[in-house]
Structures are given as C-alpha cells and as structure tokens.
C-alpha positions in Angstrom: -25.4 -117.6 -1.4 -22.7 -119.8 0.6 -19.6 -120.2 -1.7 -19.4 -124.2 -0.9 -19.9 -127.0 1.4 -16.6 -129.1 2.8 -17.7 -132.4 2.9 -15.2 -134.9 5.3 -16.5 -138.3 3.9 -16.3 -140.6 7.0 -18.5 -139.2 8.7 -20.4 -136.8 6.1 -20.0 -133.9 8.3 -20.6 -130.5 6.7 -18.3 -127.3 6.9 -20.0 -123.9 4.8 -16.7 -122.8 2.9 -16.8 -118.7 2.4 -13.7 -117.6 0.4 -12.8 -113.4 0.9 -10.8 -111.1 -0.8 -9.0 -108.1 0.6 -8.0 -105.6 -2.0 -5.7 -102.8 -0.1 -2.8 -104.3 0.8 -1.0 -107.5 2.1 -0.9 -106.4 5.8 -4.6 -106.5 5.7 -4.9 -110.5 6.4 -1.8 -110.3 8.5 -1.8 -111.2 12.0 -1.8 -107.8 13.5 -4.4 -106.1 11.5 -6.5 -109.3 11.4 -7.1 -110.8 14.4 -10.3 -112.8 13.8 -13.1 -112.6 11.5 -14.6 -109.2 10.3 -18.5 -109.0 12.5 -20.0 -108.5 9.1 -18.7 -112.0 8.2 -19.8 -113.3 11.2 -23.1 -112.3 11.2 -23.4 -113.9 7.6 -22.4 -116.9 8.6 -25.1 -116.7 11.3 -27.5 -116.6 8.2 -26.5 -118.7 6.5 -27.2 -121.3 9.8 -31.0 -119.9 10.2 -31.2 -120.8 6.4 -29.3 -124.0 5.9 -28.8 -124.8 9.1 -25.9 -125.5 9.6 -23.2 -124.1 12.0 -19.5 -124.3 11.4 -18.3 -122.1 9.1 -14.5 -121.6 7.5 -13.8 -118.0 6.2 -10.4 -117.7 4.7 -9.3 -114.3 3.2 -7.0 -114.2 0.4 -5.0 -110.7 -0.2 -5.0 -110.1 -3.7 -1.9 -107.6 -2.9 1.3 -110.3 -2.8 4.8 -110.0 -1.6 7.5 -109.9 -4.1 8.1 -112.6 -6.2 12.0 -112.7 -5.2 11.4 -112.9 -1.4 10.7 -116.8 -1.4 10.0 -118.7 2.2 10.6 -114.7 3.8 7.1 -114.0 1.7 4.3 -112.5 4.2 1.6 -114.8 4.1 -1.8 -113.7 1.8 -4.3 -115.9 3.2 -6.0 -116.4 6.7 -8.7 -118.6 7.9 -10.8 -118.6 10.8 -13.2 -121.4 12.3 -16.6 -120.1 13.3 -19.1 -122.2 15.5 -22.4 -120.3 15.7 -24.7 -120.6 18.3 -28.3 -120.5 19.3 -27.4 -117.4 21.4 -25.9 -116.0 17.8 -29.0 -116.7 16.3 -31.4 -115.4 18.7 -28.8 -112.2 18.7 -29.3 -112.0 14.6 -33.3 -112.3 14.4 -33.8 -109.9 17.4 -31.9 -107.4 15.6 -33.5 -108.3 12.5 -36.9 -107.8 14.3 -36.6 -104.7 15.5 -34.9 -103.1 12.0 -38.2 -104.5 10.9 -40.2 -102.9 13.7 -38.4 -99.6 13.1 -39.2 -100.0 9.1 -42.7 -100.4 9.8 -43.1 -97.2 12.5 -41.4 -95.3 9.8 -38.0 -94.7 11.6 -34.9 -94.5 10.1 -32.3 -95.9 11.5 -28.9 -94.1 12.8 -26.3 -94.4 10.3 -23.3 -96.7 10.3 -20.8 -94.1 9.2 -17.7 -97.0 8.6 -20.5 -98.9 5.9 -21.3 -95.9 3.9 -18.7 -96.2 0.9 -20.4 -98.2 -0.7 -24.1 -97.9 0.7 -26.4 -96.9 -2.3 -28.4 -94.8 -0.1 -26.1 -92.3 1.3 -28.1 -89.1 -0.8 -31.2 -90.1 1.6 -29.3 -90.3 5.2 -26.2 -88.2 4.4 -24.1 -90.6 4.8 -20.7 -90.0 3.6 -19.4 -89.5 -0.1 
C-alpha cells in the first residue's frame, strides 16, 4: 500500500508520497552513491499507477544513520527525494514482465535467480540462492 497522497489544493492535483529508509550508513542517500531512484522503487511506483492510477510519484529516503550532532550547517544531508513520472511505456514494460513470470509459473519454469535480492528472499533453500 502507497504511504500517502500530496494533495495541492488549487487545483486538487495528486502526488503518491512513498517515504524510504536506508539503514547502513549516511553516504547511502548521498549524492554519489544515490543518483536516482532504486529500479525496485521504480517499478513500485509503476504499480501503484496500474492500481490507482495515478502517475507522479515522490520517493524521498531518509538515512536513519546521522552525522554528528556537533557538526551543524557542515552536517551531510540524510534525506533525498526523487520525482517519478511513469508512463504508459512503464506500464506496458511492468505487465509484460509480469505476464511472462506468469507464463513461466504456469509451464513450470523457474526463473533464474536475482543473486543481489536473495538476503532476504524466503525461498533461497529452493533455488540456492545465497545465505
């Protein structure tokens, strides 16, 4: 589920609000490690347009790791947000894919693994994905 709607009241336009944390360390939503939105985020946000429909998006990720208390206006930032417009072309992209991981479900084949998503994949024992 969407974490909130930004309503701009003259014209009662609608923004989907999804708010991020990044647990490892304040770098993380820094400009050089982060230089747009994570795909996985993205491709959320395009379901949440097929199911709502709607299609701007604001993701801002908060760093729960924070720069010293003593370092004032020299603090590193913790948040970042990034602006997401999805398209029809997004959309077509996310239900063929979703289609044919369908299509593979029902032949019986199991999809290659996605070796970065396996940390916390509750199904590594079946595919051997890593520990």
């Amino acid at each position: 589920m969407m974490d909130g709607q930004l309503i701009y009241l003259p014209d009662m336009s609608k923004l989907v609000f999804e708010f991020k944390t990044k647990s490892t360390t304040i770098a993380s939503v820094g400009t050089y490690k982060m230089r747009e939105a994570m795909p996985s985020h993205k491709f959320q946000c395009t379901a949440y347009s097929l199911i709502f429909g709607m299609d701007e998006f604001l993701i801002v990720y908060e760093s729960v790791a924070k720069d010293s208390w003593t370092k004032g206006a020299e603090a590193k930032p913790d948040m970042r947000a990034f602006y997401i417009k999805v398209t029809d072309a997004d959309r077509e992209a996310l239900l063929d894919f979703l289609a044919e991981t369908a299509r593979k479900f029902y032949a019986g084949e199991l999809p290659e693994a996605d070796r970065e998503k396996c940390l916390f994949c509750v199904y590594k024992a079946q595919c051997g994905g890593v520990a």
